[in-house]
Backbone as CSV, one residue per row, in Angstrom:
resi,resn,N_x,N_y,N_z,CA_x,CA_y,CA_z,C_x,C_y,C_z
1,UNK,-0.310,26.829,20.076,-1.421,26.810,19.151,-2.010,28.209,19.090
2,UNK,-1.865,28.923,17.840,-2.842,29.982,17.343,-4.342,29.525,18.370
3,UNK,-4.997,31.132,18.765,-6.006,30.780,18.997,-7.236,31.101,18.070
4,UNK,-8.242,30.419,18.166,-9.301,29.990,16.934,-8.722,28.962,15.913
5,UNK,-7.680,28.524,15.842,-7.669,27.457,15.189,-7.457,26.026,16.051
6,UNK,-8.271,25.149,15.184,-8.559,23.692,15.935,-7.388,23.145,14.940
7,UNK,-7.086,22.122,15.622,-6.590,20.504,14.942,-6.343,20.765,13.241
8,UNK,-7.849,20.364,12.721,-8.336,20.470,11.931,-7.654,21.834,10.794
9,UNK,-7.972,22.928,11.987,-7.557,24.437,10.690,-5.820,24.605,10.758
10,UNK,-5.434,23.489,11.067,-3.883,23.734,10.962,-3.264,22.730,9.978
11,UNK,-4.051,21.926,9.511,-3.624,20.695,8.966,-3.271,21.326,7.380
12,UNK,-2.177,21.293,6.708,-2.322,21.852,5.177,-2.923,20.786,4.203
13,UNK,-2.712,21.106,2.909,-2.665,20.530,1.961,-1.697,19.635,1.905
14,UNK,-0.267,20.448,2.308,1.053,19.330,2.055,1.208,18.717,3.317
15,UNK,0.292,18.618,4.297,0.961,17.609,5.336,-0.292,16.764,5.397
16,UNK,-1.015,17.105,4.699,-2.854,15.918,4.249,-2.002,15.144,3.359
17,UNK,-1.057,15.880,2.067,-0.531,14.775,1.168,0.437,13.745,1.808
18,UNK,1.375,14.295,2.598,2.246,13.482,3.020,1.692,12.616,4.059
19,UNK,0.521,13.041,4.823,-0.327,11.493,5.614,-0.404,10.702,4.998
20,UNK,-1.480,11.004,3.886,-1.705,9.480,2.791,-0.827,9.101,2.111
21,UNK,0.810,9.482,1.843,1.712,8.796,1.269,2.350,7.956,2.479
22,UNK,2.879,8.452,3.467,2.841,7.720,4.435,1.842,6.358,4.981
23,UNK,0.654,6.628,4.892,-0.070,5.465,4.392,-0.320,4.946,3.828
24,UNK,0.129,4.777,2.444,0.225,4.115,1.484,1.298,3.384,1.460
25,UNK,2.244,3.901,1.483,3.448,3.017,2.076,3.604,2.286,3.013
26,UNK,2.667,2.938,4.395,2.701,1.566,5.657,1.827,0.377,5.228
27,UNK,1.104,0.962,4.355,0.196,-0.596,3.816,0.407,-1.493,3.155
28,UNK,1.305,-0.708,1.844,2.817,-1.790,1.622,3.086,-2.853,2.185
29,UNK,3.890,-1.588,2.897,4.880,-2.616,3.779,3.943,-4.011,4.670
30,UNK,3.230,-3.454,5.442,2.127,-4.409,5.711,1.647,-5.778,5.179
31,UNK,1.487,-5.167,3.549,0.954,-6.520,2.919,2.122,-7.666,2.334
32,UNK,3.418,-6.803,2.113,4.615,-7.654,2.300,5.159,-8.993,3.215
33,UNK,5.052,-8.152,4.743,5.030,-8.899,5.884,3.673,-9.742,5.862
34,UNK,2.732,-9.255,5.686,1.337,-10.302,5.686,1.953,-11.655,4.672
35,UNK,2.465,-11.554,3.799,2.276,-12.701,2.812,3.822,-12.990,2.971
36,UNK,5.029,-12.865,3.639,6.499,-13.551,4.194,6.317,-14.083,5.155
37,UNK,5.022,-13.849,6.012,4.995,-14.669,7.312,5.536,-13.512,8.455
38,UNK,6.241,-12.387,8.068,6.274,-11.838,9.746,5.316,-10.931,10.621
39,UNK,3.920,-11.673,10.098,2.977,-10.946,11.245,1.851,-12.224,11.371
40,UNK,1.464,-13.087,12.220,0.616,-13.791,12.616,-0.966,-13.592,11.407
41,UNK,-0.797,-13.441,10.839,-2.097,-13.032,9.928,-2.126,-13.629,8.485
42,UNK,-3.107,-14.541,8.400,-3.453,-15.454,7.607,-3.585,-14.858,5.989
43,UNK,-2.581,-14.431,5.197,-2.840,-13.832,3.858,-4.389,-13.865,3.119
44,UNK,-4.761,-15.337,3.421,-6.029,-15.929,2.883,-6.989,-14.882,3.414
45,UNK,-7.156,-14.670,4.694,-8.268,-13.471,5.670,-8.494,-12.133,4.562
46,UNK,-7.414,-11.702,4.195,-7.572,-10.475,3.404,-7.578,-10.529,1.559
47,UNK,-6.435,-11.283,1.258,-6.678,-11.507,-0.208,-6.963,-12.898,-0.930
48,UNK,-6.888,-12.109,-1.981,-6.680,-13.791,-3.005,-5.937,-13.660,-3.600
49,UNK,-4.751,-14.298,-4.502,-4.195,-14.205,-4.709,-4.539,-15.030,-6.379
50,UNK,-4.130,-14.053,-7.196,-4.953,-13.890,-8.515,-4.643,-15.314,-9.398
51,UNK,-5.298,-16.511,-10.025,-4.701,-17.449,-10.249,-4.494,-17.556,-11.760
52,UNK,-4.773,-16.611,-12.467,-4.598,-16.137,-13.928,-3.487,-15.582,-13.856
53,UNK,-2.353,-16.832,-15.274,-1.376,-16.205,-15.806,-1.419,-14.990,-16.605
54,UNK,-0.657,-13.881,-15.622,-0.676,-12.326,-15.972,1.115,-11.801,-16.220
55,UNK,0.827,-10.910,-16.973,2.624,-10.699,-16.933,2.701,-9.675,-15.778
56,UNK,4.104,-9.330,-15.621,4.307,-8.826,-14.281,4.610,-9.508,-12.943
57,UNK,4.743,-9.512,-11.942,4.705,-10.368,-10.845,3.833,-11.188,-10.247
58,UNK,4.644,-12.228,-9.705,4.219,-13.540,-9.151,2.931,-13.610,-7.964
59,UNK,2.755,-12.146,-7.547,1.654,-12.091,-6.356,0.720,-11.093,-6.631
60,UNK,0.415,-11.273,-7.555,-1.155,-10.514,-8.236,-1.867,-10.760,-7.164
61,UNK,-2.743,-9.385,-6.827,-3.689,-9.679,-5.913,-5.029,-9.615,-6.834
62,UNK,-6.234,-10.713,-6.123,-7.577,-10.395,-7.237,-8.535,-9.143,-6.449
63,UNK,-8.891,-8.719,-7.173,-9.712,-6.904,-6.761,-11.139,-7.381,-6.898
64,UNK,-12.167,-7.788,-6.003,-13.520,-8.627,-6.145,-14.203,-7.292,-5.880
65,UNK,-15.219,-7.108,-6.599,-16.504,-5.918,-6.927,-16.603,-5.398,-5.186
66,UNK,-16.884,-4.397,-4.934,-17.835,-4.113,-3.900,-19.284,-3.226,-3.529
67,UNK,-19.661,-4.196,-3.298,-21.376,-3.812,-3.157,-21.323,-1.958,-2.362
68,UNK,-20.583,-1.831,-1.500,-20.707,-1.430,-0.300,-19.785,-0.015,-1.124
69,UNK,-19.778,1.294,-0.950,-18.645,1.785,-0.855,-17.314,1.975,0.160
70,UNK,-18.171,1.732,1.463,-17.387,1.676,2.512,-15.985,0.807,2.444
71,UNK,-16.973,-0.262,1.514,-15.648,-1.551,1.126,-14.149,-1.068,0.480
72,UNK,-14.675,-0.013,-0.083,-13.546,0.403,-0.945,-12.427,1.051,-0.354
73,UNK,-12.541,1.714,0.690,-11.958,1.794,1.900,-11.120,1.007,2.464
74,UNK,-11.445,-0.424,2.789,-10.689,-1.652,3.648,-9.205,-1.601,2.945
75,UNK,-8.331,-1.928,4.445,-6.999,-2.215,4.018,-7.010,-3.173,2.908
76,UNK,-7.728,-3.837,2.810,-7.796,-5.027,2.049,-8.146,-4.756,0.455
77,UNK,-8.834,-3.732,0.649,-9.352,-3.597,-0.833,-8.086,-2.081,-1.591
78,UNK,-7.846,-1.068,-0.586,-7.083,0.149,-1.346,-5.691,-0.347,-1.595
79,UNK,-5.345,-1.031,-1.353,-3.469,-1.780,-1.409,-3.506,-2.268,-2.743
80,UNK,-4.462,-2.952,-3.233,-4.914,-4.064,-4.023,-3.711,-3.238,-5.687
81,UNK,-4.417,-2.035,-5.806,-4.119,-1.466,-7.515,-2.295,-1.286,-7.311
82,UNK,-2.453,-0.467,-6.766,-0.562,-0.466,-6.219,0.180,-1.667,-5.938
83,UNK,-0.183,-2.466,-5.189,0.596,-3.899,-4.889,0.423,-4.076,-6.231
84,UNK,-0.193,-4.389,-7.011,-0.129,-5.064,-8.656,0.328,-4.166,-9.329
85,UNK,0.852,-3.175,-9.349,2.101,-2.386,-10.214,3.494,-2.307,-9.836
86,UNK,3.479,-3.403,-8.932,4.668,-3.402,-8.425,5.675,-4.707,-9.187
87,UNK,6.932,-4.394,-9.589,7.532,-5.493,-10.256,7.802,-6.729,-9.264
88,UNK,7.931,-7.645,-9.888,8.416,-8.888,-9.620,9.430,-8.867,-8.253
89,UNK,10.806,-8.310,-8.835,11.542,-8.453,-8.100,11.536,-7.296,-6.761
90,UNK,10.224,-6.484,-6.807,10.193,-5.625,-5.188,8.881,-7.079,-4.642
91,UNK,8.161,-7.483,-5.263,7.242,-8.510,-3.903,8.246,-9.699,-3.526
92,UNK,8.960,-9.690,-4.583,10.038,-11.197,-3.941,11.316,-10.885,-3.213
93,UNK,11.044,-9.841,-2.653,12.064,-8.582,-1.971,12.602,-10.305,-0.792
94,UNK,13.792,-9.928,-0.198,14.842,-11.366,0.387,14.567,-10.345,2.160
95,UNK,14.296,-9.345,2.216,13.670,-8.601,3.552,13.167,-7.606,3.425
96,UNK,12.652,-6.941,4.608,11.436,-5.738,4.870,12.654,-4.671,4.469
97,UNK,13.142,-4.330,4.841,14.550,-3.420,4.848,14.524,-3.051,3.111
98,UNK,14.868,-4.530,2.657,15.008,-4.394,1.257,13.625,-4.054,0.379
99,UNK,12.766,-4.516,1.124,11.203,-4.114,0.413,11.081,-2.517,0.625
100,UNK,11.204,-2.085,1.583,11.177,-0.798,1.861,12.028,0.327,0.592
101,UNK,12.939,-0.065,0.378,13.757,0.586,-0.528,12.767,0.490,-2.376
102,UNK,12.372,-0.811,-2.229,11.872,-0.780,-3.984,10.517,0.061,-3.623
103,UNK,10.130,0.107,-2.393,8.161,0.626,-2.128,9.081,2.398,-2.292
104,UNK,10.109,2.976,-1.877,10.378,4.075,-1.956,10.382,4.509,-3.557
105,UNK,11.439,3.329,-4.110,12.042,3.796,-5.663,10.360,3.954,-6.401
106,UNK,10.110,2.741,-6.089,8.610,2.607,-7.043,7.428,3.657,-6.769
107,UNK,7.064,4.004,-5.507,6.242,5.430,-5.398,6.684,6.820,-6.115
108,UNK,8.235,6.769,-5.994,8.491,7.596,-6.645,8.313,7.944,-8.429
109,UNK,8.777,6.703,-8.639,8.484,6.237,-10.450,7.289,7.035,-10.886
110,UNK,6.395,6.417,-9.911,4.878,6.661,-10.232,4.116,7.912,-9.634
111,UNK,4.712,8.873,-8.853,4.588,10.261,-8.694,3.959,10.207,-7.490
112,UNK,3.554,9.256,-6.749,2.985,9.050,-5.276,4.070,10.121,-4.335
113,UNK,4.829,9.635,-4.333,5.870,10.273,-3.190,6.751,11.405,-3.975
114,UNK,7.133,12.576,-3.219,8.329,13.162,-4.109,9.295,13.343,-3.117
115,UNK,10.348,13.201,-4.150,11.656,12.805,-4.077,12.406,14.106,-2.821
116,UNK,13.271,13.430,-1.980,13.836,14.752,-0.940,14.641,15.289,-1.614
C-alpha cells in the first residue's frame, strides 16, 4: 500500500463500477433461488408478486411506494425494476447455472455489464 492512501483513496471509478455490477447480479441470482426454493426464505417475506395481467414474464414483481428513502435501498426494493425486464424464459430458467447465463446475456443487452 502507497503511503497516505487509505482503502478508500485506492478504490477507482472502474472497480466502484464493477462492485455494483457484481451486485446487481448477486441479487439476481438471489431472487431466482428465493422464488425456486433453493434458499430457506419465504418469497412472500420480501415480494409480491404482481397479480395484473402484464406482457412479459410470468414473475412480475409489485414495486409498493416508499415512505422512507432508506427503503429504496432494501434488497427487496432495488432488484424489483431489473427482475421485471427480464424475459420470460431467463425467470423460468430449469437451474441457477442456467439463470446465471441469461442474468449475464441480459445485463449485457441493457449496458449494465460490459462485455470481456
Amino acid at each position: 500500500m502507497s503511503a497516505g492512501f487509505g482503502v478508500q483513496g485506492q478504490i477507482t471509478g472502474f472497480e466502484s463500477d464493477f462492485i455494483g455490477n457484481r451486485r446487481v447480479r448477486a441479487d439476481l441470482i438471489e431472487v431466482f433461488k428465493i422464488f425456486k426454493g433453493h434458499t430457506c426464505v419465504d418469497p412472500a417475506l420480501f415480494f409480491k408478486v404482481s397479480t395484473t395481467k402484464t406482457r412479459g414474464q410470468s414473475f412480475k414483481l409489485h414495486k409498493g411506494n416508499c415512505r422512507l428513502d432508506v427503503r429504496k435501498y432494501f434488497f427487496s426494493q432495488r432488484v424489483i425494476d431489473t427482475w421485471n425486464s427480464f424475459p420470460n424464459n431467463a425467470v423460468t430458467a430449469s437451474s441457477v447455472e442456467n439463470f446465471k447465463g441469461h442474468v449475464d446475456h441480459h445485463l449485457e443487452q441493457q449496458g449494465v455489464v460490459k462485455s470481456h
